[in-house]
N, C-alpha and C positions, 0 to 999 in steps of 0.2 A: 400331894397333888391329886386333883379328883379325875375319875374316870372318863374316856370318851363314850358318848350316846352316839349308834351310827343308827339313820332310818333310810330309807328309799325315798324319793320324795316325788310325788304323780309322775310316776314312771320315764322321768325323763334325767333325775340326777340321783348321787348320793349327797346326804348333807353330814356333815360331823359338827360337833358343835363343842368347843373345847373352852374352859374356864381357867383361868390363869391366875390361882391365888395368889398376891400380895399383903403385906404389913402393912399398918398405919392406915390412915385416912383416905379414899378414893376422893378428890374433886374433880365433879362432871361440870361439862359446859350448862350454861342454861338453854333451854329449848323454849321458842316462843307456840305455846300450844294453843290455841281455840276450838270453840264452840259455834256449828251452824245449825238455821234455822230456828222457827218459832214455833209453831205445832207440827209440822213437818220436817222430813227429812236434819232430823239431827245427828249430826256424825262430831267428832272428833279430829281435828288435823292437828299436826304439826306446822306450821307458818314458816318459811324462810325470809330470817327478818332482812334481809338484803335486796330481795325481788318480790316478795308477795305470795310466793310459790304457795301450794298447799297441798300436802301430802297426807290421805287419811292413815290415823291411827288406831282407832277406836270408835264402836258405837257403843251408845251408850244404851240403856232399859228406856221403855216409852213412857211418856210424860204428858200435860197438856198442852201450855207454852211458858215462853219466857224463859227457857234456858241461861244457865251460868254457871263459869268456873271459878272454883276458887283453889290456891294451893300453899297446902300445908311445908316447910321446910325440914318443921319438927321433925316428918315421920315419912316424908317425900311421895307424900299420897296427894293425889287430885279429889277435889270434891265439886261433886254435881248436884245442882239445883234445879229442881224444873215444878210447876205449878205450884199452886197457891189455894187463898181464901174462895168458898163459895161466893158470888158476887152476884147470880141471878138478883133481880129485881123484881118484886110481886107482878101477876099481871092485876091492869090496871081494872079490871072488870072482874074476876076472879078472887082477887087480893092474895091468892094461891101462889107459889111457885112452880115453875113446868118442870117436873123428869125427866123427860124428855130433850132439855136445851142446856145447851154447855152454862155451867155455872152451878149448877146446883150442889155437887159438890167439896169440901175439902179434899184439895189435892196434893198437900204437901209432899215433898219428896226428896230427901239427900241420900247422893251415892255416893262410897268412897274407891276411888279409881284407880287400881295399880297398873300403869302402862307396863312394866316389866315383863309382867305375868297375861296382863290383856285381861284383868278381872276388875269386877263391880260387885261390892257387895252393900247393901240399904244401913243406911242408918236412922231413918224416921221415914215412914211412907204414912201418909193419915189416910190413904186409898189403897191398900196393896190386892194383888190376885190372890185367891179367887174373888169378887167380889157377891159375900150372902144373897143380895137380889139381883136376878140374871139379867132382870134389864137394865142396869145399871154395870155403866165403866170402869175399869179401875185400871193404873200403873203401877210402873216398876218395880222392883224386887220387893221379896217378904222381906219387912220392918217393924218394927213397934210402933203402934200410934205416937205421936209427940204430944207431951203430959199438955201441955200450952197450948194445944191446938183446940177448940170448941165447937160444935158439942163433939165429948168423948165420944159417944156410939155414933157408930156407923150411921149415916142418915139414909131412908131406904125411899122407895119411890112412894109409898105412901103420906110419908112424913112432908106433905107441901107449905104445912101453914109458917110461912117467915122466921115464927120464932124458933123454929129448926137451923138457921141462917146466924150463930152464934160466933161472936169472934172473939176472943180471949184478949185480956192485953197483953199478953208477950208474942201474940200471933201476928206476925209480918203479913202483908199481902202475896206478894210473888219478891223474889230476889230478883235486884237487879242486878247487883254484881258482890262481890266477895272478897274483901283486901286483909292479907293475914299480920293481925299484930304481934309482933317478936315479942314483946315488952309485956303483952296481958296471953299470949298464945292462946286468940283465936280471933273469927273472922267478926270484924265490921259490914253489917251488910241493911245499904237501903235498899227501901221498897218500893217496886211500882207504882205509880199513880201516888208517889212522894209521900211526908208524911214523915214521922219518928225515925232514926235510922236504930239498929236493933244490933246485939252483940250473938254470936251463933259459937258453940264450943263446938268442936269435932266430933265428940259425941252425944251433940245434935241438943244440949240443951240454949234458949232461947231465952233473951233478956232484953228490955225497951230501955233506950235511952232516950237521955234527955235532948242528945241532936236531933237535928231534923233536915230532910234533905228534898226540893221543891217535884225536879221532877229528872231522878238519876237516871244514869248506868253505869258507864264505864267506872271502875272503883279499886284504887287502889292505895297501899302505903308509897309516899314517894321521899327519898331523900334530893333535897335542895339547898345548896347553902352549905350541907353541912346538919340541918335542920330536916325532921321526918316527920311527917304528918299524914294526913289522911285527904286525901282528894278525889275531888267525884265529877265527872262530869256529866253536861248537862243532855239529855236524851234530844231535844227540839231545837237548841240552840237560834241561830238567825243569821243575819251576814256576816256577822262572828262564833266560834264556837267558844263554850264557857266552860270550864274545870274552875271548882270551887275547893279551897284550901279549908281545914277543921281541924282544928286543934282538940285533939279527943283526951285531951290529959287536961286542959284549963276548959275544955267543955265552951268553945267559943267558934264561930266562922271569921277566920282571919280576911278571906277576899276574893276576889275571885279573876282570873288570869285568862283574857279573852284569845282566842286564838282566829291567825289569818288561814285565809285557803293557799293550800298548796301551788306555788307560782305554777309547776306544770302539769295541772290536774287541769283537767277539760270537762268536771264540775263545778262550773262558778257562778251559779246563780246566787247558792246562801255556801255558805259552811256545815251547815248543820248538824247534826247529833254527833257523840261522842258515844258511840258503843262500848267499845275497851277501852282500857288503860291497865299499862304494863311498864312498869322499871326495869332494865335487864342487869341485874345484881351484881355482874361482875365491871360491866361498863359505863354502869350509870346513865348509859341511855333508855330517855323516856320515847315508850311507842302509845300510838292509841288507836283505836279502830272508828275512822269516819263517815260518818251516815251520809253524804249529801243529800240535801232537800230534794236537787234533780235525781236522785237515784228512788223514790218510790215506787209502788205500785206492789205487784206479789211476790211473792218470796222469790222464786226463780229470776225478778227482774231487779233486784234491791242491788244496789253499788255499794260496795265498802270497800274502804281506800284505808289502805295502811301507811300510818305518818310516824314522821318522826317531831318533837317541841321543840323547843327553845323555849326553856321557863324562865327565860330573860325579856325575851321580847314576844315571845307570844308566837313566831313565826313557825311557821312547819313545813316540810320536805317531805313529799311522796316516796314513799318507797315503789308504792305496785298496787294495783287492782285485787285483791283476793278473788280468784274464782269460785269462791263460796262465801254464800252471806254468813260474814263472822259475826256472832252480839256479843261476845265475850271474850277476852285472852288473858292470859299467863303463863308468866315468866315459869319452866318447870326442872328443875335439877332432880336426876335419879339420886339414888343413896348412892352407899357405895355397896351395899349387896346387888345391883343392877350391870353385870356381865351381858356382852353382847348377844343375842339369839337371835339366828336366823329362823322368819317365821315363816317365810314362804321364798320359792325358785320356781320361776315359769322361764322355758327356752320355746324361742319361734324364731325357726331357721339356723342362725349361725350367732344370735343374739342373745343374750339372756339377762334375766331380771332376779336381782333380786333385795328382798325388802327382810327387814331385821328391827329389835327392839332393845334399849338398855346399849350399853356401854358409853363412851366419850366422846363426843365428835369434840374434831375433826376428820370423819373415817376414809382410809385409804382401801380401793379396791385392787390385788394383788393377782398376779395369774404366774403361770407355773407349768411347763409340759410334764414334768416329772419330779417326784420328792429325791429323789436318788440322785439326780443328775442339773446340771446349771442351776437357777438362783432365781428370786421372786421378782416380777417386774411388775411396777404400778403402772394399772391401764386407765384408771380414773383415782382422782386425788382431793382432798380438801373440799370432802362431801359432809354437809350441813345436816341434811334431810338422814329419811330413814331407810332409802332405798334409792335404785340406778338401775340403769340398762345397760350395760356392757358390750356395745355394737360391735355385732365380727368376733365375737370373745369366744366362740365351741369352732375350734380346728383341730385337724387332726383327729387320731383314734380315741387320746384321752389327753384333759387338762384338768388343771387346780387353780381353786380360787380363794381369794381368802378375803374377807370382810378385815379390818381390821381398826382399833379406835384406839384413843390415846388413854392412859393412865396416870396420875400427877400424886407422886407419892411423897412422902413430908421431906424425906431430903433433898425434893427437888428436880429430882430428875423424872425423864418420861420415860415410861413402856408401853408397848402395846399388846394389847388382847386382839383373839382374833377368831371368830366362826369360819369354816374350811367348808367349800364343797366342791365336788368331783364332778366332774359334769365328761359323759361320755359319749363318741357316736361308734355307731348307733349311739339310740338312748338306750338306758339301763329298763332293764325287766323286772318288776316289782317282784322281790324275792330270787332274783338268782342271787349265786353267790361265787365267786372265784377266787382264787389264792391270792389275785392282787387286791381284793375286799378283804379278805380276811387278814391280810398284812395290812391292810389300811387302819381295821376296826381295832386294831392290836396296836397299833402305833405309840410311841413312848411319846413323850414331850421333854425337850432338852430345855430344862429349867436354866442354863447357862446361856447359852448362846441362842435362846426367845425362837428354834427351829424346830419343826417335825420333822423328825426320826425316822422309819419307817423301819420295823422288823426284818431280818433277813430270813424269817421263818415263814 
């Protein structure tokens, strides 16, 4: 059994944070996670596919535009896509290209994403920091250029004459979305402004196929029927939205499966675009992220409407408005090395918060006057998300709280895991310490009956 870590947490709690090894295989829920914004304000949420909710997880390293997720089961890593191909255009008087204006150069860039840990590390950047000439941009983390990407050297602000402006053929333009195949273990991904759809392995090498996809995004593997294929839908859509079926083994487009606007969505001019698409692997419901045509204008003003299909008739069911413009989602399951961690506790007044990363939901929030005395009592329950408020939950001198998620072990039955924190009033002093810390920080775990023990030393 592994040790407890006890820290202070901004002077207002203690947190403990305790791991609960089990045998066999961990199975985690899936988590519907997305990607906001396009050259801006990009974050990472978690989605509550019930209500729309959105709870940030993650920022990701900066990019130019056109964000997207895609996720790995293999190795239960996320991966991040953000810019593309130099695209400037000569000026027309010049025949030169500007320095100066976005476009000039290759921007490719894949992260791979561990929510557990809250880490991004690069797998190909064709732009990374520092960049050689000062007046020139770069993003996201050190990477290795991508062999595929053209031209190899760094293009500098001198370098305007077009034939600088090289594109490779296994070089995609920008990703629009990311759908991971079990059967070849890696990602199908078309490209903006349509064109070849292209095969991308995890460590980042790039290959063109012979599909071709008019003008994507949303992109995913979907089982229907019984039958799993590859579907894309369509970025612009019209008074119907389209998701196009591709058969990536007989290398054919089977057809394509128009979809109606949601009866109680209060965007009904078109249906329009299909930002994401998501399977949830354990329910087989399909989600997708919808652009309405009414919802334009700047990024701050864009609507995206999260639905649910019917890949019978076409029809779809609003779930909820996202409070953030989503262009991306996926379906995402931790490993089973992904134990629950609390990553942050904020109290204001009699309230307190707290948000956490890894373990199982469905998670149960637990309180407690004392470990010694009476029993754990759930004060919020059948939490989806990665964090809560706990209204009225600091009374008294001291109280315990406990996160807690579910565990699904091969023969079947359930336990729960659980990160602990003490929340006291006053609030605690960064760095005192007292005989009831030091019995806490000492505290055994009753591997029998799933309880904290507490030292009588």
């Amino acid at each position: 059994m592994k040790k407890y870590l006890s820290r202070n947490v901004a002077a207002l709690v203690t947190a403990l944070f305790v791991l609960l090894s089990l045998p066999g295989v961990i199975h985690a829920a899936p988590r519907l996670i997305g990607i906001s914004g396009n050259s801006e304000r990009r974050n990472i949420y978690e989605i509550n596919p019930t209500t729309a909710a959105t709870t940030l997880v993650f920022t990701p390293s900066s990019g130019t535009d056109t964000p997207a997720l895609g996720f790995c089961p293999t190795n239960g890593m996320l991966y991040y896509f953000v810019g593309g191909v130099a695209w400037q255009n000569p000026d027309p008087v010049t025949g030169l290209n500007d320095p100066t204006k976005n476009g000039y150069q290759d921007n490719h860039y894949m992260g791979k994403i561990d929510l557990v840990i809250s880490n991004e590390t690069g797998v190909f950047n064709a732009n990374p920091c520092p960049n050689p000439d000062p007046t020139l941009r770069c993003y996201g983390l050190p990477a290795p250029i991508p062999s595929w990407v053209l031209p190899q050297y760094r293009r500098d602000s001198t370098m305007t004459d077009p034939t600088n402006r090289a594109t490779g053929v296994n070089e995609y333009s920008y990703v629009a979305g990311a759908a991971w195949s079990t059967s070849e273990n890696l990602f199908y991904v078309p490209q903006v402004y349509g064109g070849p759809i292209f095969k991308l392995t995890t460590d980042g090498d790039s290959t063109v196929t012979t599909l071709t996809s008019p003008d994507p995004r949303g992109t995913a593997f979907l089982a229907v029927n019984g039958v799993t294929n590859l579907w894309v839908g369509n970025k612009t859509g019209g008074d119907q939205g389209t998701i196009t079926e591709i058969d990536t083994v007989g290398e054919t487009v089977i057809g394509d499966l128009l979809l109606n606007i949601p009866p109680t969505s209060t965007n009904t001019v078109k249906f329009g675009g299909v930002m994401g698409l998501a399977q949830n692997p354990d329910t087989g419901v399909i989600y997708a992220m919808r652009a309405p045509s009414s919802g334009t204008g700047d990024e701050a003003g864009r609507v995206r409407e999260l639905i649910t299909i019917n890949m019978t008739t076409g029809d779809t069911t609003l779930v909820g408005v996202t409070p953030a413009e989503i262009n991306s989602i996926v379906f995402y399951t931790p490993s089973a090395t992904s134990p629950a961690q609390i990553k942050s506790v904020a109290r204001s007044g009699n309230d307190i918060t707290l948000a956490w990363i890894g373990g199982v939901p469905p998670y149960n929030i637990d309180s407690r006057a004392s470990l010694s005395v009476g029993l754990w009592s759930t004060v919020v329950s059948n939490i989806l998300m990665l964090s809560v408020t706990v209204t009225n939950g600091v009374s008294g001198s001291t109280g315990f709280f406990r996160v807690s998620g579910h565990l699904i072990i091969p023969s079947g039955t359930v336990n729960r895991t659980w990160s602990l924190v003490r929340a006291r009033s006053p609030p605690i002093l960064q760095g005192n310490s007292t005989r009831a810390d030091r019995a806490w920080s000492s505290a055994k775990f009753n591997e029998q009956t799933n309880e904290q023990t507490p030292n009588s030393t």
